[in-house]
SEBA-451978 format. One record per residue (C-alpha): y, z, x; residue number from 1; residue in three letters. Coordinates in steps of 0.05 Angstrom, whole numbers, plus 5000, padded with zeros to 4 digits. Each point is the difference from the previous one (the first is absolute). Last residue first. Layout:
// residues N
{{Y; Z; X}; NUM; Ala};
...
This chain:
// residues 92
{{3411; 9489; 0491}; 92; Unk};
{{5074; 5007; 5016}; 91; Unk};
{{5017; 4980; 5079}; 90; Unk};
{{4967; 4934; 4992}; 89; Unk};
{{5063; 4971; 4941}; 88; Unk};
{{5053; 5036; 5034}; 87; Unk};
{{4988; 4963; 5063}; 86; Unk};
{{4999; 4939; 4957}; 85; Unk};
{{5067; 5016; 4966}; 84; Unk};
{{5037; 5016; 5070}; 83; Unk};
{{4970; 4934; 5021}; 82; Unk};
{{5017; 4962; 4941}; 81; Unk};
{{5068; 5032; 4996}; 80; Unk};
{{5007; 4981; 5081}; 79; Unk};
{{4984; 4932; 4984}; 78; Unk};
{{5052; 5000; 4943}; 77; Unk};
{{5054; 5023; 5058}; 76; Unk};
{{4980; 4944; 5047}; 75; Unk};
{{5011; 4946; 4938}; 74; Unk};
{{5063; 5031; 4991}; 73; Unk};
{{5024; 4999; 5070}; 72; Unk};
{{4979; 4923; 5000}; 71; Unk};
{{5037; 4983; 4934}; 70; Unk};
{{5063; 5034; 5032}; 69; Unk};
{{4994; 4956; 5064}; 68; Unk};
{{4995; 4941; 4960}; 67; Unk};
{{5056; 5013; 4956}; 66; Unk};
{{5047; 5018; 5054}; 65; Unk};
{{5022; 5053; 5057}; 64; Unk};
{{5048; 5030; 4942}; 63; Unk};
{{4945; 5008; 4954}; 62; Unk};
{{4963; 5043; 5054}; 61; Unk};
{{5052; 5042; 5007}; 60; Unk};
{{5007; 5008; 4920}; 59; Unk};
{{4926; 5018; 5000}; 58; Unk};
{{5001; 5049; 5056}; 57; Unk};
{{5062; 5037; 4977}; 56; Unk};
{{4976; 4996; 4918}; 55; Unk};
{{4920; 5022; 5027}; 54; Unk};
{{5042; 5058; 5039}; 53; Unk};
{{5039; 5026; 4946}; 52; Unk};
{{4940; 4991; 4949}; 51; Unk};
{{4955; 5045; 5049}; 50; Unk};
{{5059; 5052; 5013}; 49; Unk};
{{5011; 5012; 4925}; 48; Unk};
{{4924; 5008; 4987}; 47; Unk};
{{4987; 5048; 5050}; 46; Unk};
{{5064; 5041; 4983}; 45; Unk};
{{4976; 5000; 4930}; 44; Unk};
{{4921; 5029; 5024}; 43; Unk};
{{5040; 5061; 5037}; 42; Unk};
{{5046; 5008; 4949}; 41; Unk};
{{4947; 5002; 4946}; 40; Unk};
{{4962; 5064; 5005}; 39; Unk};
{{4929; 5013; 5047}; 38; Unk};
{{4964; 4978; 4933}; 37; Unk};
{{4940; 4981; 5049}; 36; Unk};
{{4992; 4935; 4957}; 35; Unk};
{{5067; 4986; 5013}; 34; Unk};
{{5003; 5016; 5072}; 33; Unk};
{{4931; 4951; 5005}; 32; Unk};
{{5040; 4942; 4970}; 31; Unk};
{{5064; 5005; 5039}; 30; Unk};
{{4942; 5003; 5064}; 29; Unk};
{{4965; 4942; 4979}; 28; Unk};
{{5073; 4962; 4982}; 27; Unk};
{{5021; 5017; 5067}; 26; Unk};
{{4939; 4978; 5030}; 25; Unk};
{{5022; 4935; 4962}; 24; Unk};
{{5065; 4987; 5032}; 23; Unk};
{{4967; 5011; 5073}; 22; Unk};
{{4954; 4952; 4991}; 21; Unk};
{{5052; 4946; 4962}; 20; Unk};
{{5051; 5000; 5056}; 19; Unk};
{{4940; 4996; 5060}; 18; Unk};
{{4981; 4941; 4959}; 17; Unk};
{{5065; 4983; 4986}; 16; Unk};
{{5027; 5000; 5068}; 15; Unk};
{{4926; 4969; 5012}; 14; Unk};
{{5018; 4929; 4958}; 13; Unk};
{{5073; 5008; 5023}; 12; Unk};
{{4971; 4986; 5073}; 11; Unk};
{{4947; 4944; 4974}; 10; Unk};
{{5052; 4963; 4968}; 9; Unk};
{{5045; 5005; 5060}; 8; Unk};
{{4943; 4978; 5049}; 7; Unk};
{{4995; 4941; 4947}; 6; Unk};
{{5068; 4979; 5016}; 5; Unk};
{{5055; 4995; 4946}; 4; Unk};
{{5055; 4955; 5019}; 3; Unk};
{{4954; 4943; 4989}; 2; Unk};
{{4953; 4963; 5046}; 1; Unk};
């Protein structure tokens, strides 16, 4: 098989799963301080963090390979569908 196992596929799949979860309840809550109109360094500071982190876990993932980082993407899309369907049933 090649240097890139499946079990590795499947591990950067749920590092971006897990990656793409937790970056997208920080968009919900970014979202909801905004609508609140609790100021803008608060909501800012949200949104600086969240594109630091997505550039770390993105460029690590690069390093590991191509494969790897098309798997951590395709596990952080599944967690915007999820985070979009959950969305989707909570508002009538």
């Amino acid at each position: 098989m090649s240097r890139y196992d499946v079990l590795s596929l499947v591990a950067a799949a749920l590092a971006g799963l897990g990656f793409g979860l937790a970056y997208f309840t920080m968009v919900r809550k970014t979202a909801a301080l905004l609508a609140a109109r609790c100021g803008w360094r608060k909501p800012l500071m949200l949104f600086l963090g969240r594109m630091a982190a997505a550039i770390v876990f993105l460029v690590v993932m690069a390093k590991l390979g191509a494969p790897v980082l098309i798997a951590a993407f395709l596990g952080f899309l599944l967690a915007r569908h999820m985070q979009l369907d959950s969305v989707k049933r909570a508002v009538p």
